[in-house]
Every structure is written in C-alpha cells, then in structure tokens.
C-alpha positions as CSV (number, residue, x, y, z in Angstrom):
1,X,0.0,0.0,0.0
2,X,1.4,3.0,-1.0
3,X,0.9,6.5,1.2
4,X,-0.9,9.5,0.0
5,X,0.9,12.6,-0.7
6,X,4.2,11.1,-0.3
7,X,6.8,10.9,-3.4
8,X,7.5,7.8,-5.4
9,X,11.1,7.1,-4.0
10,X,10.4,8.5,0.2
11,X,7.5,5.7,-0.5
12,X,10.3,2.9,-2.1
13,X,12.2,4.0,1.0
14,X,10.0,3.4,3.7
15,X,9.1,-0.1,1.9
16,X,12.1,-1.3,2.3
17,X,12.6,-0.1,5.4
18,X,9.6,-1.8,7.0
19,X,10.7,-5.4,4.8
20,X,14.3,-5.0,6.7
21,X,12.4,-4.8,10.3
22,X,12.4,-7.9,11.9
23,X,8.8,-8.9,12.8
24,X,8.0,-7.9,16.1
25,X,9.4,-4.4,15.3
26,X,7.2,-4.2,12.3
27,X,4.0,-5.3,15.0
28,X,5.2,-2.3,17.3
29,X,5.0,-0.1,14.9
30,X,1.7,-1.0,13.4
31,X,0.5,-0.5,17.0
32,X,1.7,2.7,17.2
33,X,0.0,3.7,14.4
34,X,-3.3,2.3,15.2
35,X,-2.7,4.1,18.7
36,X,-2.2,7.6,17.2
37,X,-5.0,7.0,15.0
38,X,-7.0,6.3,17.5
39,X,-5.8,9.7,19.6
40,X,-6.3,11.6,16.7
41,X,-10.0,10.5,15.8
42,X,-10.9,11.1,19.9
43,X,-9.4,14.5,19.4
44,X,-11.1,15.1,16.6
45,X,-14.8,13.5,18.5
46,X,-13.7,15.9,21.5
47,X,-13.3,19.4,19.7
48,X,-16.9,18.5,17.8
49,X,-18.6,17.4,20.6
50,X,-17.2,19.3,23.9
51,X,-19.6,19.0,26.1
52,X,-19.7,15.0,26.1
53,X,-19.2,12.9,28.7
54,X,-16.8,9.6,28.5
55,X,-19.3,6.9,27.7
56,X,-20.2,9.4,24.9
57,X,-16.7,9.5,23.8
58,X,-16.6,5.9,23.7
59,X,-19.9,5.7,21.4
60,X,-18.7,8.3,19.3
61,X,-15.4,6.7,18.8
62,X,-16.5,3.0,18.6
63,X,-18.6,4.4,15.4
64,X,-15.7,6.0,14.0
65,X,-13.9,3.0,13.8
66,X,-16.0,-0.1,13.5
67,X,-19.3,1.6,12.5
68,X,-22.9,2.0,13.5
69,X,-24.1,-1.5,14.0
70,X,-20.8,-1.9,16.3
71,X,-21.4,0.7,18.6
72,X,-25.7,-0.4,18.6
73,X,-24.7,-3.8,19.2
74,X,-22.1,-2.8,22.2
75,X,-23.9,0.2,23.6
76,X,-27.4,0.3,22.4
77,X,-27.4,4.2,22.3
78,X,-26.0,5.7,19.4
79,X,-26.1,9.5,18.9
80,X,-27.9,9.9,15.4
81,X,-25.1,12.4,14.8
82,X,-22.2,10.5,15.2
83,X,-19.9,9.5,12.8
C-alpha cells in the first residue's frame, strides 16, 4: 500500500525499510500507528462534541472505527449524529 501525498522514491524508502524490520518491530509499529489513530479521531470526536461525557466518547469513537451496528450492538445508544 502506497501512502498518499508522499513521493514515489520516500515511498520505495520506507518499503524497504519496513521489509528490513524484523517482525515484532514491524507489530510495534503498526501499533503505534493504530494508537495515534486512535488519539487523533478522539481529538477530533472531543473538539466537535465538547460538552460530552466519557461513555459518549466511547460511542462516538466505537462508530468512527467499527461503525454503527458496532457501537448499537455494544452500547445500544448511538447519537444519530455520530460518525
């Protein structure tokens, strides 16, 4: 998968350097990704919706990421609002 915005050969780069990682490296990375992703999108959630409350968070976030049906399924609830 190649990254958006990013040039042909900074793109060839970082391939290789992720092949060259041994595995376990390559899974710490990938969860520090998915972690900042994660931050980011509750950021994001936060600054639209100030006023909400944790659970809320958790709603709006679980939607964000697995969807709708997810978040029904998990919390019953879901803000008609939120995605």
């Amino acid at each position: 998968m190649s990254m958006v915005g990013t040039s042909p050969q900074a793109d060839a780069r970082y391939h290789e350097l992720l092949r060259r990682m041994p595995p376990e490296k390559r899974l710490e990375a990938a969860m520090r990704l998915s972690q900042a992703v994660r931050e980011l999108a509750l950021a994001s959630i936060r600054a639209r919706h100030p006023g909400a409350d944790d659970q809320e968070l958790r709603v709006r976030l679980t939607v964000r990421l697995y969807g709708h049906d997810c978040a029904r399924r998990l919390f019953g609830h879901v803000p008609a609002d939120a995605t």
